[in-house]
N, C-alpha and C positions, 0 to 999 in steps of 0.2 A: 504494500500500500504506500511507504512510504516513498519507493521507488518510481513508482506509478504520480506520487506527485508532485514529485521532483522534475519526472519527465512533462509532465503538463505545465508547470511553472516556468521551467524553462521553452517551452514551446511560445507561454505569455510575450516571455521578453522579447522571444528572437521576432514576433510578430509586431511588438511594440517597436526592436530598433528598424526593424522596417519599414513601419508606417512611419515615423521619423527621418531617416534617409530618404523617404519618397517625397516628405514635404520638403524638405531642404533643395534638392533634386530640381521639381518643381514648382518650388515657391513665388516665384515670378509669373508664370504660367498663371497661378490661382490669383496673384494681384491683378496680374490684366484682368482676367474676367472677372474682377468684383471692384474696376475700376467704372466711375460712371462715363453714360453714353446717352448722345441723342439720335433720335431719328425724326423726318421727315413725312407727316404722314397728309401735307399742304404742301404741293411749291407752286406758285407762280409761272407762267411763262416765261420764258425767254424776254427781255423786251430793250429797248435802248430808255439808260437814262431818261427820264422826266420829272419834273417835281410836280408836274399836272394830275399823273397819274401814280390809283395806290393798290393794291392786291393785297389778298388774303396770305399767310401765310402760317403753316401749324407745326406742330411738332410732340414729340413724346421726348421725357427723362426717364434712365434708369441709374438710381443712385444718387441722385442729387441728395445735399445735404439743407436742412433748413438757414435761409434766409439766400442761397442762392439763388441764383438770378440768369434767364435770356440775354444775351444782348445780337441783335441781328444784325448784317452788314451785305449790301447788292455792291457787286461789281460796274462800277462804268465809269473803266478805262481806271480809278482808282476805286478803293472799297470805301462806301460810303456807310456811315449808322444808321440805322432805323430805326423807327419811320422820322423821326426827326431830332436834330441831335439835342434839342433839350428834352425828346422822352427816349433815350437813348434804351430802357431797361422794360423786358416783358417777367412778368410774375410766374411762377411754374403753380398751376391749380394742386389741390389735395392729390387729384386721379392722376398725378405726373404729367399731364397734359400743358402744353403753353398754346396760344394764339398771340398771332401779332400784324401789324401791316407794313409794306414795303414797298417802293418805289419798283419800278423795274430794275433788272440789271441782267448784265450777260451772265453771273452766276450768283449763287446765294451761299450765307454761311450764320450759323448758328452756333454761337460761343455758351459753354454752361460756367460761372465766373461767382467770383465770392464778391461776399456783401462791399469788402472794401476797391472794387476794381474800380478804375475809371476809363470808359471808350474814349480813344479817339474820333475825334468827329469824321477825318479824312486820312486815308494812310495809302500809302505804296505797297503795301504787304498785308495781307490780313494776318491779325495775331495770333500769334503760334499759342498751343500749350503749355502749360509752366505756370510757377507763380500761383497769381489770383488767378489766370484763366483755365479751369480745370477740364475740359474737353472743347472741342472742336468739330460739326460736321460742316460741310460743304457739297454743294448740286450746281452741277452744271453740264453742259455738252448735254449727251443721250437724255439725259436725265430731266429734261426740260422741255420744253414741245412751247411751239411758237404759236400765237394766241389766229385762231380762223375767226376773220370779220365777218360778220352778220349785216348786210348792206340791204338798201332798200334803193328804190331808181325814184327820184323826184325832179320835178321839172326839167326833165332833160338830164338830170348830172347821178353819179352813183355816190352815196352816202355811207358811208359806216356805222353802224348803233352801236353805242356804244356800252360796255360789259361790265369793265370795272367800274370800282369806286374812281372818286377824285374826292378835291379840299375846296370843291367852290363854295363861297361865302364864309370862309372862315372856318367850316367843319367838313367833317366827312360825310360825303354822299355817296348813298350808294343807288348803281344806275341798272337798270332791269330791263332788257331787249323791248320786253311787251310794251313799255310805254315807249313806244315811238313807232309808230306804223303808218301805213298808207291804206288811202277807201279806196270806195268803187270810183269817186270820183278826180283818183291821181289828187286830192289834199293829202298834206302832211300833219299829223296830230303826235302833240307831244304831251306826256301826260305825268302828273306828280299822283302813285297808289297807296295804299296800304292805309295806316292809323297813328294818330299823336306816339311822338318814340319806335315808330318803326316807318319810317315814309322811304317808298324809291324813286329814285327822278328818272330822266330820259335825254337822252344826245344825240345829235348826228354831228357827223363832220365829213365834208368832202372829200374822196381820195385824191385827187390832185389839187393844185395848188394854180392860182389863178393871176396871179399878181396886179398889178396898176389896173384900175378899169372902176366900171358902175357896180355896185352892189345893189341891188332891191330886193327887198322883201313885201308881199302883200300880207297882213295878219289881218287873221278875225278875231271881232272883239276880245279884248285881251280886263276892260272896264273891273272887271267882275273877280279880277285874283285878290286872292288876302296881301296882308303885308307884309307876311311874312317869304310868300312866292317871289321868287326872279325868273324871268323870262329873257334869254339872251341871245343876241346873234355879233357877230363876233370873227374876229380873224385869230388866229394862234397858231404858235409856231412850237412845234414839240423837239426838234433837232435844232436851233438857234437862240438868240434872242426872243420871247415870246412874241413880238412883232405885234400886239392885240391892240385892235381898235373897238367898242363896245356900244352896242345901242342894247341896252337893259332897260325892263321893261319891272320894276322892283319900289316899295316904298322903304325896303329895308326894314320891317320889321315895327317903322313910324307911321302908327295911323292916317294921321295929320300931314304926311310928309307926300313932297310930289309926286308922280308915280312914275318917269320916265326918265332916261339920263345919255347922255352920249359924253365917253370916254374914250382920253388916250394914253394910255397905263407909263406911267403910273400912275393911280389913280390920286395918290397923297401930294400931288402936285396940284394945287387950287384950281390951276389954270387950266389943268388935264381934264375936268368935270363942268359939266353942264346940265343943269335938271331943267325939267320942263314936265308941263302938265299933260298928257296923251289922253283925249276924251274917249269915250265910248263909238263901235262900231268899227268897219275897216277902215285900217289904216296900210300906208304906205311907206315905209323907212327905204332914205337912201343913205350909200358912202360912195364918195366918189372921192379915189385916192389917186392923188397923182404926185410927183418928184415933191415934197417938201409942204405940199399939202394935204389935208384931209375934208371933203366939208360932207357935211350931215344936214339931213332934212326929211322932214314927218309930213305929210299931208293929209287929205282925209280920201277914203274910196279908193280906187283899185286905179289908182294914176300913172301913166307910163312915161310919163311926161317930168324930168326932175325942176322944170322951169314951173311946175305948177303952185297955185296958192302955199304958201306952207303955212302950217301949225305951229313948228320948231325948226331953228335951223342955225347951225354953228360952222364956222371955219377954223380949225385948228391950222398953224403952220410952225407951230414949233413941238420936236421928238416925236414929230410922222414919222414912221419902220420906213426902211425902204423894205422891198419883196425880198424873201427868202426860201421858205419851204412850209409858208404859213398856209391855211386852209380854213375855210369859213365853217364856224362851227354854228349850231343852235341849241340849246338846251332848255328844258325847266326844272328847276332844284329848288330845294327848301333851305332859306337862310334862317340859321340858329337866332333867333331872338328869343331871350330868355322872360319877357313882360310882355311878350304877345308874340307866342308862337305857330306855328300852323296848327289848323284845327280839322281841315276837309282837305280831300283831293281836288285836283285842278286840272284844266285841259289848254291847251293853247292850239288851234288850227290857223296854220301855215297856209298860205290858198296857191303862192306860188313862189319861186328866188331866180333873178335874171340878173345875168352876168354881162355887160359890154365894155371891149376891150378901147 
């Protein structure tokens, strides 16, 4: 017996210095897999740089420790923070889940970072591991798929609807194909859906680029938006300068306040801004841009004529864009006013847009 458990005892050890020797062996092996990791279960398209434009983007941790922290970073041409570099930091939820939103870029990256890190706004290199920044993922190439435009054909030109979010009026709007479509009778309707705290807007924008010439728009009654609605047609430039000339169609949010505006961005230049009253029924909006100038003018009814009566009417000749790669857009979104926010959905019909060179 005692033989027997001597022999058992020592079978203990020699299994114990084994399992000892294995972990030694492999000790590294078992650190890596019980080092934390992110994955990607959101990416974005592919896109160039814009600060126009913003995407969803999601992600999973394993191993994160408490008070750690996202920080996101798009590629274009340098790595930029996201979504913008004073909220440079996304939260990781209970479920190890994070969300967050990003600019376009040619690739994405996903830092997991201790409480005391601080991003860079702009870098030549995205940051490595080490330190406060305790993992690293990144997506790009295969891994990314280039966003297919959803167009619609109005008066003559081919349109894009637009998909993503953007930052019009100071917040994020998010913009949903359905509000923007065409009838039976080739009108364009652009539409604000949903409910108080969850509203989607609508966009188009031309796929080519049109430069010097007449801009018209015919709109039907537009009288009837809240204040908190903007209705906009508009030049923008997503590859340059944004180049943007503005007839908005908004009281911002100010009951009292006028309901029409023609602008030439930047807007915080006095002299950039022009309000005017816009009454009820069809109206006519022109831009006629040419070397060094801008003018603008409103009439009533469906006028082809830019020499006609006007309603409103401005000559800008100082910081007109000259043309670049800019493109007529339209939209209608909801401006965040927090003392009189929107309440209902809205409609704007478009009747026609004519372009002469």
């Amino acid at each position: 017996m005692a033989q027997a458990f001597h022999k058992q005892h020592s079978n203990t050890w020699a299994q114990a210095i084994l399992i000892g020797l294995c972990a030694l062996l492999t000790g590294c092996e078992v650190t890596r897999a019980n080092e934390p990791s992110i994955i990607f279960t959101k990416l974005p398209p592919a896109g160039e740089g814009s600060p126009d434009k913003i995407n969803d983007i999601r992600g999973r941790v394993d191993g994160a420790r408490a008070g750690q922290r996202i920080v996101i970073f798009a590629r274009s041409g340098l790595w930029w923070v996201q979504p913008t570099a004073d909220q440079p930091f996304t939260a990781i939820s209970r479920d190890s889940s994070w969300k967050s939103a990003t600019h376009p870029g040619s690739a994405y990256a996903a830092l997991l970072v201790n409480p005391g890190y601080r991003p860079p706004t702009i870098a030549n290199a995205l940051p490595e591991k080490g330190g406060d920044v305790v993992a690293v993922a990144t997506a790009e190439g295969a891994m990314l798929t280039r966003p297919v435009a959803k167009t619609l054909h109005f008066s003559g030109y081919d349109w894009d609807i637009r998909e993503s979010s953007s930052d019009r009026g100071g917040t994020r709007n998010l913009n949903d194909p359905a509000n923007a479509w065409m009838d039976e009778k080739g009108l364009l309707h652009l539409r604000i859906a949903g409910q108080p705290g969850n509203w989607t807007s609508g966009e188009v924008s031309l796929t080519r680029s049109l430069g010097y010439g007449t801009y018209r728009f015919t709109v039907r009654d537009i009288s009837q938006l809240e204040p908190a609605t903007v209705f906009g047609m508009f030049t923008w430039d997503d590859f340059g300068p944004p180049r943007e000339m503005d007839i908005e169609v908004s009281r911002w949010g100010e009951a009292e306040s006028k309901n029409s505006q023609y602008v030439i961005q930047p807007y915080y230049v006095p002299a950039n801004v022009v309000r005017f009253m816009a009454p009820a029924g069809v109206l006519t909006h022109w831009i006629l841009w040419e070397p060094g100038r801008a003018t603008f003018k409103t009439v009533r009814g469906r006028s082809s004529k830019i020499d006609s009566p006007a309603l409103a009417s401005h000559v800008f000749t100082s910081g007109v864009p000259v043309p670049g790669n800019e493109v007529v857009r339209m939209n209608l979104y909801v401006y965040n006013n927090k003392t009189n926010p929107l309440r209902h959905g809205s409609e704007v019909i478009v009747e026609k847009f004519e372009y002469l060179p």
